[in-house]
C-alpha positions, 0 to 999 in steps of 0.5 A: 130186727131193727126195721123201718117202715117207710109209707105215705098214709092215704086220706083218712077220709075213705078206707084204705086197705094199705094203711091197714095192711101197714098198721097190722104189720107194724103191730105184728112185728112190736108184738113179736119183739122187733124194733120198727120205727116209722118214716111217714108222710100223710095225705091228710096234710096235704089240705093244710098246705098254702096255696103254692104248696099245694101246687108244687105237690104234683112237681115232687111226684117223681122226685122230693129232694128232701125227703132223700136228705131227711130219710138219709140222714136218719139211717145214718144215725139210726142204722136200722137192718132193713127198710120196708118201703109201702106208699110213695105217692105223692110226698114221699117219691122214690127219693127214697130209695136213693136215701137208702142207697146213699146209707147202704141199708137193704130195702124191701118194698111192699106192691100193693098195686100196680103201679110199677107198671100202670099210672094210677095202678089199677090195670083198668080203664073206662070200666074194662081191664087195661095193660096198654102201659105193661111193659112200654112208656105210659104215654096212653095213660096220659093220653086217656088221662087215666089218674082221677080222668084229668092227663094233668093228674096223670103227668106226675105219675107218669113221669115217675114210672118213666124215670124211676123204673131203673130205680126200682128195679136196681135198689130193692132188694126184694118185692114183696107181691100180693098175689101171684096173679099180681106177680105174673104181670110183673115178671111179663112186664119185665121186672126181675123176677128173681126178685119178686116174692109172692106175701099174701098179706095176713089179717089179725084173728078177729076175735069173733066168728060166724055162729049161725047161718048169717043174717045178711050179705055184706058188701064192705069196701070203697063205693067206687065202679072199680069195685063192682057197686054197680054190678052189685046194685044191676045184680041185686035188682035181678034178684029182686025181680024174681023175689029176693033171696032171703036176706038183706044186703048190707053196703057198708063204706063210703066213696064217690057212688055213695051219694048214687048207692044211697039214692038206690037203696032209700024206701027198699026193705032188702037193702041197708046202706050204712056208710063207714062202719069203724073197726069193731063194727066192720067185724060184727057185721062180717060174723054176721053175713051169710057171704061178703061180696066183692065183685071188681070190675079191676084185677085185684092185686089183693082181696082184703075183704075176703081174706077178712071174712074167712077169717069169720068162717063166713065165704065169699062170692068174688069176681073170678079174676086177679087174686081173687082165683087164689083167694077162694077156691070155687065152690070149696071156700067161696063162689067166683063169679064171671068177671062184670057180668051182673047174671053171674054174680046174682046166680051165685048171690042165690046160690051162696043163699039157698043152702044153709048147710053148705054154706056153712060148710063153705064157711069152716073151709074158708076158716081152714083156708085162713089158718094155714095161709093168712094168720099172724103166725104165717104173716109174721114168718113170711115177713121175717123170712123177707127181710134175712132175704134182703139183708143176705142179698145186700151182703152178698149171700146167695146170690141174692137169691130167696132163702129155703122158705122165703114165704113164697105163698103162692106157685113161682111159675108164669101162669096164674095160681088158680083155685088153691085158695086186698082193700077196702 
């Protein structure tokens, strides 16, 4: 297949899960001998700008009339079967998909959160789940100013879900959902079901597994509240109360806590902050842990980090909420703990430390778990699967329903998947 991959890069400057998830996709399609090409903007160019450039950003948020010209008349010239839209925010916009439309070639599109549905995304505000926005006019996003605490920020974003929801809803072909936690919000909030399709988002194998019993407990991620810094430090500090549990705990990542966390973890024998670890460090430190921690305080739509660490063998200890209940099975591949209570999570911090041998039959479990619903193999067929989708939709074949196997990872249905098992 021909495929354009259209994103918006975040900043370089902290991890971004979605810039991952693209760049794996985009190497997993090459690898398999599609053609993919890219239409790309970056956040990173945003600093460069003139000062009336910078101010006319936000302005372009709902609406870029030149990416529409610009995007249009490469497919024109270049004809790709598919499009694959990830991030459109904020130099992109859903311009584009009046360029594709304008083109009559299908599009896919990737949700990598909840923006369709919530402002900034995230389902949460003031450190507590939030659906105020699900399904009506996101005035109470502006209201609590819920994009970077400022109703100015939020404005755009706002703006742009109240007049491009039709667009969306009329001119993908197929949405490729994360979870099917993520899947459950959408169709409640009134996106066409038909159309969503649940693609849990693979990890390339690692190349390097867990051997022993693990050194460590790694938290790799942002350092941000959403994440469950916080928690972690609050649940840690129990732990340490009461004598530790064997083995250090390393905080590998970099965010607006980091100046916080580094205060937190300075003189203490059990706690290693190491700020942004590169790739190859990233995966030597996941072989290495007895558990990775990810303990969000927001509905994850992903958990890229866990799916990471099964591919180690190593498991997990998650927030029982969001993708996380299909990620890890309870105490089959992992632990879940209840979601921002600090005493949950160091119970199960102590008890993915206390036994070696289960934990390592935790961990072969998490490996199993990988290879049947997370490989490359499994990534690639989905994906694939996908696209004849969208490009049968746009032509008229079935009706625009999903082919047999359309890479529907998770159960179609209007309840949560739980227990069978991201992003930085």
């Amino acid at each position: 297949m021909h495929v354009l991959v259209v994103h918006n890069r975040y900043a370089s400057a902290q991890p971004s899960g979605e810039n991952k998830v693209v760049d794996q996709e985009v190497a997993l399609l090459r690898e398999a001998g599609h053609r993919v090409e890219l239409f790309e903007r970056r956040s990173d160019s945003i600093a460069a700008k003139s000062l009336p450039g910078k101010a006319a950003v936000p302005l372009l948020v709902p609406w870029n009339p030149a990416v529409r010209t610009e995007l249009a008349a490469r497919l024109r010239a270049e004809r790709p079967d598919v499009v694959h839209v990830h991030n459109v925010f904020p130099l992109l916009s859903p311009a584009v998909l009046a360029a594709c439309a304008d083109a009559g070639v299908p599009v896919v599109a990737t949700l990598h959160n909840y923006t369709q549905v919530c402002p900034p995304g995230t389902l949460r505000r003031d450190g507590r789940p939030c659906t105020e926005c699900v399904g009506v006019a996101p005035l109470p996003a502006v209201r609590h100013g819920c994009y970077r605490g400022s109703r100015l920020a939020t404005v755009p974003l706002a703006v742009s879900l109240s007049v491009n929801r039709r667009r969306w809803r009329s001119r993908v072909e197929r949405f490729f959902c994360i979870s099917a936690a993520q899947r459950d919000v959408l169709v409640g909030a009134g996106m066409p079901a038909e159309r969503l399709t649940v693609k849990h988002n693979f990890v390339p194998e690692p190349g390097i597994g867990r051997t022993g019993a693990g050194k460590h407990l790694l938290y790799l991620g942002r350092l941000a509240e959403a994440k469950g810094v916080r928690l972690l430090m609050a649940a840690w500090d129990q732990l340490a109360v009461r004598g530790g549990v064997g083995v250090p705990l390393v905080i590998a990542g970099a965010g607006p806590l980091e100046p916080e966390v580094r205060g937190w973890a300075a003189g203490r024998a059990d706690v290693r902050h190491v700020g942004l670890y590169d790739q190859e460090q990233c995966r030597q430190a996941v072989a290495g842990a007895v558990a990775v921690v990810a303990p969000s305080t927001w509905l994850e739509a992903f958990g890229l980090v866990v799916v990471e660490a099964m591919a180690a063998g190593v498991p997990a200890v998650a927030a029982g909420h969001g993708a996380f209940v299909e990620l890890v099975e309870d105490g089959v591949t992992g632990l879940l703990h209840r979601p921002g209570e600090a005493a949950s999570l160091a119970s199960c911090l102590r008890r993915i430390t206390a036994g070696p041998e289960h934990n390592q039959e935790l961990g072969r479990a998490a490996r199993r778990r990988y290879e049947q619903g997370f490989s490359p193999a499994v990534g690639l067929e989905r994906l694939v699967e996908g696209y004849r989708g969208a490009i049968a939709q746009r032509s008229g074949g079935a009706n625009g329903a999903p082919p047999a196997g359309n890479g529907h990872a998770g159960p179609r249905r209007g309840t949560r998947a739980g227990g069978n098992g991201s992003s930085q």
